[in-house]
C-alpha positions in Angstrom: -51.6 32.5 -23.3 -47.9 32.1 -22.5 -45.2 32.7 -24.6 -41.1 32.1 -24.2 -38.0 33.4 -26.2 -36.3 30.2 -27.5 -33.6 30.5 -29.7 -34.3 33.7 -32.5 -38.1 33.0 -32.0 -41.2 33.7 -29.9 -42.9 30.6 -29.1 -46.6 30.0 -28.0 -47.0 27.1 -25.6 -49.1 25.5 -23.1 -48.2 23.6 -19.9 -51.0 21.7 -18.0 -49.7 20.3 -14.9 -50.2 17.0 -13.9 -49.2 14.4 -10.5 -45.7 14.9 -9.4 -45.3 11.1 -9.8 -46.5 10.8 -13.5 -44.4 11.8 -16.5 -45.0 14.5 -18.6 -46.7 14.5 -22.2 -45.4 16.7 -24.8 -47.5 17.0 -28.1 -46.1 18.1 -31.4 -48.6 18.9 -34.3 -48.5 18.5 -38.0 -47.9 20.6 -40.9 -50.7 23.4 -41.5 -52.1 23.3 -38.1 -51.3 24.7 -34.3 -51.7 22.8 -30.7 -55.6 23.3 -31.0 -55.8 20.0 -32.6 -54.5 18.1 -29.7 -57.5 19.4 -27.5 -59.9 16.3 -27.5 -57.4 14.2 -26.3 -56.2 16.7 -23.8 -59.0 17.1 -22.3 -59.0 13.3 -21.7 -55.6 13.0 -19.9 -55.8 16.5 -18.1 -54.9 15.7 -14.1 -53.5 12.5 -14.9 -50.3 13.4 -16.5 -48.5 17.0 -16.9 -48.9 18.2 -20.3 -47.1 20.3 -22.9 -48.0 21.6 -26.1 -46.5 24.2 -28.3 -47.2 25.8 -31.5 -43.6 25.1 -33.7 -42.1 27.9 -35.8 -44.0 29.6 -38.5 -47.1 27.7 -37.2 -50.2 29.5 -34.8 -49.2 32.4 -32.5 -45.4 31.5 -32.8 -42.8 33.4 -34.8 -42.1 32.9 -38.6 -38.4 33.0 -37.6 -35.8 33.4 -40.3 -35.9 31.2 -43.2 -34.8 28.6 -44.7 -35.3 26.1 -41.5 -34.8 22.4 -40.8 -36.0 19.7 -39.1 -33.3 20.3 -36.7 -34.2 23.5 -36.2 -37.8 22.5 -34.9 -36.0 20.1 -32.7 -33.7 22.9 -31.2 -36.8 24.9 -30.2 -38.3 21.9 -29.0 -35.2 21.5 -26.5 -35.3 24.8 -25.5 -38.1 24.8 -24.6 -38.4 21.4 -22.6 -35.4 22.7 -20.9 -36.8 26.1 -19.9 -39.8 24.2 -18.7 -36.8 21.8 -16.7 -38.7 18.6 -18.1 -36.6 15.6 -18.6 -37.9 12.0 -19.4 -41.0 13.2 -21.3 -43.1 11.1 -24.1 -42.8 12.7 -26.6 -46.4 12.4 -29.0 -45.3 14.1 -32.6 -48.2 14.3 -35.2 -46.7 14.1 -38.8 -43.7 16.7 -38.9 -44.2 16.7 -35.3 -43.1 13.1 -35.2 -39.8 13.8 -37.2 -39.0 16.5 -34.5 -39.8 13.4 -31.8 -37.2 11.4 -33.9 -34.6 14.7 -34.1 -35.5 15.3 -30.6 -34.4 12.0 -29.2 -31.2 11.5 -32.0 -29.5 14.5 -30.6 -30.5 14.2 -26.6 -31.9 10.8 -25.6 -31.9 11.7 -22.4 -34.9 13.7 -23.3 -37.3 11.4 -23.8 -38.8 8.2 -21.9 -41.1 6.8 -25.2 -41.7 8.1 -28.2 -45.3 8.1 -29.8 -45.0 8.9 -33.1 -48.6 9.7 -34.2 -49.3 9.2 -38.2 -45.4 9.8 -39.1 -42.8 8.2 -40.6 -38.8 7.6 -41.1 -39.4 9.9 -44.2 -42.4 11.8 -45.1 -42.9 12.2 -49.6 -40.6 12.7 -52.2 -39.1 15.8 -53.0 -40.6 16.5 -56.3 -44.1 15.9 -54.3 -42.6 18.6 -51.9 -41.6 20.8 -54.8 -44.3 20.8 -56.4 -46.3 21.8 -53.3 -43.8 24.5 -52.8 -44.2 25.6 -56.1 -48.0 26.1 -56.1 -48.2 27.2 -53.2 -45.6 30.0 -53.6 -47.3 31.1 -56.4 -50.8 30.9 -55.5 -51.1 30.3 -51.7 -52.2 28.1 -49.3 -56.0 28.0 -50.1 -55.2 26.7 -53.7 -54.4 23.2 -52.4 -57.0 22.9 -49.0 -59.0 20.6 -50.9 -56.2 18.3 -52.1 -54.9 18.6 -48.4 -58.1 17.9 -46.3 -58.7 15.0 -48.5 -55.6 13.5 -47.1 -56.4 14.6 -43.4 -59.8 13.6 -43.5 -62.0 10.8 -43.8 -65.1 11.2 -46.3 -67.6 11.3 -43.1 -65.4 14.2 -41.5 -65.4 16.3 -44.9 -69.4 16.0 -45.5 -70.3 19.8 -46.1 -72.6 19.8 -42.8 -69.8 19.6 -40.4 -69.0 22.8 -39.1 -65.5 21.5 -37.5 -64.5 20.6 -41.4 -64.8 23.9 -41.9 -63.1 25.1 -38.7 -59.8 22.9 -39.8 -59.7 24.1 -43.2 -59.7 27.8 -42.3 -57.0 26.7 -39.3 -54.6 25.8 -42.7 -55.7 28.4 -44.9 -54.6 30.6 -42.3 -51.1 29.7 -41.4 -48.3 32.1 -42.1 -47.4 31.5 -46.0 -43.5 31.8 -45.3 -43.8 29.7 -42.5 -45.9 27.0 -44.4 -43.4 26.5 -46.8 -40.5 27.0 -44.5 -41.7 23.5 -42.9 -42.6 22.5 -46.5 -39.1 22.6 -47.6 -37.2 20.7 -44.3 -39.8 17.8 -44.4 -39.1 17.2 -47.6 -34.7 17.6 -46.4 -35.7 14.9 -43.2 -34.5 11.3 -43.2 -34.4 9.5 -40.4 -34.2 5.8 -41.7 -31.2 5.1 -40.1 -31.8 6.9 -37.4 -34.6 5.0 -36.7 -32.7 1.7 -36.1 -31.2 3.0 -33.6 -34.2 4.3 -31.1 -33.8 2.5 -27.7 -36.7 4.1 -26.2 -40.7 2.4 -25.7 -42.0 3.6 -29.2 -45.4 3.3 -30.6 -46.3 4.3 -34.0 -50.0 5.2 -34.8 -51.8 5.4 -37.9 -55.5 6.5 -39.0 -56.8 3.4 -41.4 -57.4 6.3 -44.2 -54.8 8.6 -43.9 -53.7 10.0 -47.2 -50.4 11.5 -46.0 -48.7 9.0 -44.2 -50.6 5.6 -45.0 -50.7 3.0 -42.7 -48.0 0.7 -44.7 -45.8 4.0 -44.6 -46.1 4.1 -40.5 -45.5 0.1 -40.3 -42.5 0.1 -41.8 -41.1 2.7 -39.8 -42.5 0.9 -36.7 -40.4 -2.3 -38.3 -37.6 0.0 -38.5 -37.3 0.9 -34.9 -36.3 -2.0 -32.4 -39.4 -3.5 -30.4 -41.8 -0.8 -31.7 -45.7 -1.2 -31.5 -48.0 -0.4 -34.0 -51.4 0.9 -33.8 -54.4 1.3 -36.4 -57.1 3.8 -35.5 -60.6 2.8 -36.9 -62.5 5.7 -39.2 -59.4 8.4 -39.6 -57.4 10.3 -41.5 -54.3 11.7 -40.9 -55.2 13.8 -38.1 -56.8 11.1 -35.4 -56.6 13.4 -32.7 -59.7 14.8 -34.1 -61.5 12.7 -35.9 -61.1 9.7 -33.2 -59.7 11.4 -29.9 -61.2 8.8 -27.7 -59.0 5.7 -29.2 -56.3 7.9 -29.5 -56.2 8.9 -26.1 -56.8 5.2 -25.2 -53.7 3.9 -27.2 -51.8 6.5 -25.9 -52.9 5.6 -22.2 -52.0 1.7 -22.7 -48.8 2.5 -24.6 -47.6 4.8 -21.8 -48.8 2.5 -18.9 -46.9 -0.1 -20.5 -43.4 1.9 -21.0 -43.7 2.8 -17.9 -45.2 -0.6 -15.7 -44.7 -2.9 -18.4 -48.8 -3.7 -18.7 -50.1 -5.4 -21.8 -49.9 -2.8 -24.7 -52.9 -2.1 -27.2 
């Protein structure tokens, strides 16, 4: 396991190294998880492109840190990271919150990032009384009073079917986040708005959408793909909001054609 001292925080990361003469892939996950859900598709584009994941603050093996925290925040580890690492240029492939750190990412140092793949994500992700209220019960009761509520929106109906032992594997990878940490995120999702900065991305962007996802629905992800100048957008067949493991295989193939064309200017997905 590696581990590096960014900012007031230990962080847990992974780098995979790639061809000298390909670019380098960072993956941001979503709320409630760590960088295990990338895996699938990792193991798909391991030796053709370097690869970085991390688990953000208050998430997996990394530190709570002190709260309350922002979006920014996430971002600022983010860029220490990448810049302890000396990687410049990357695409940048954020899962739900981890997309609004993409998007805070590039707004503060462009020269950061070569595309953006914003995986299941949006401009702005809920309302804040949907937030508050999510807050709320889970301050008072924890995070296994809402897992059911919550995998309903990450998962399709043939993922959740009580014989899958991964369904189970996912909702004890939630369950067992750090509480503080959980809500930390909780409360600077529900702070984020990046409309406006949106209209102003001038980097290849993608956004990609599971066909059921109950967190960020697929109208939610088009308009911020409608927001961002000459942005593509992708549906993945039979998902939720976590595609990366309920579909890995189209993910990784989207994510393939979107990068070859960013970089070669190939026929997109």
């Amino acid at each position: 396991m590696q581990f590096a001292h960014i900012n007031d925080i230990a962080i847990h990361y992974q780098i995979i190294g790639g061809p000298a003469d390909k670019p380098v892939i960072v993956f941001a996950n979503s709320l409630g998880t760590d960088f295990r859900i990338w895996r699938d598709v990792v193991m798909r584009l391991a030796g053709d492109f370097a690869i970085v994941l991390y688990d953000k603050r208050g998430h997996g093996l990394s530190d709570v840190g002190q709260v309350p925290y922002s979006i920014e925040d996430h971002a600022s580890d983010l860029m220490g990271l990448l810049d302890m690492l000396e990687v410049k240029q990357a695409f940048i492939c954020g899962l739900s919150v981890g997309g609004l750190i993409a998007q805070a990412v590039y707004q503060r140092h462009p020269e950061l990032v070569r595309g953006l793949i914003l995986c299941d994500t949006a401009h702005k992700i809920g309302t804040a009384d949907g937030w508050n209220a999510r807050i709320g019960t889970v301050a008072d009761n924890g995070i296994g009073s809402i897992v059911d509520g919550v995998m309903k929106l990450w998962f399709t109906p043939a993922f959740r079917r009580p014989e899958n032992t991964a369904y189970h594997g996912y909702r004890n990878m939630l369950v067992r986040q750090p509480v503080e940490g959980y809500l930390a995120t909780c409360e600077a999702i529900r702070d984020a708005d990046y409309t406006e900065a949106a209209k102003r991305i001038a980097v290849p962007t993608i956004c990609i959408v599971g066909d059921q996802d109950g967190s960020t629905p697929p109208d939610l992800v088009k308009s911020t793909a409608q927001l961002i100048p000459n942005a593509r957008f992708e549906v993945i067949r039979d998902a939720g909001h976590i595609p990366c493991v309920e579909q890995p295989e189209a993910l990784t193939a989207v994510i393939r054609a979107f990068i070859d064309f960013a970089l070669h200017g190939e026929k997109s997905p």
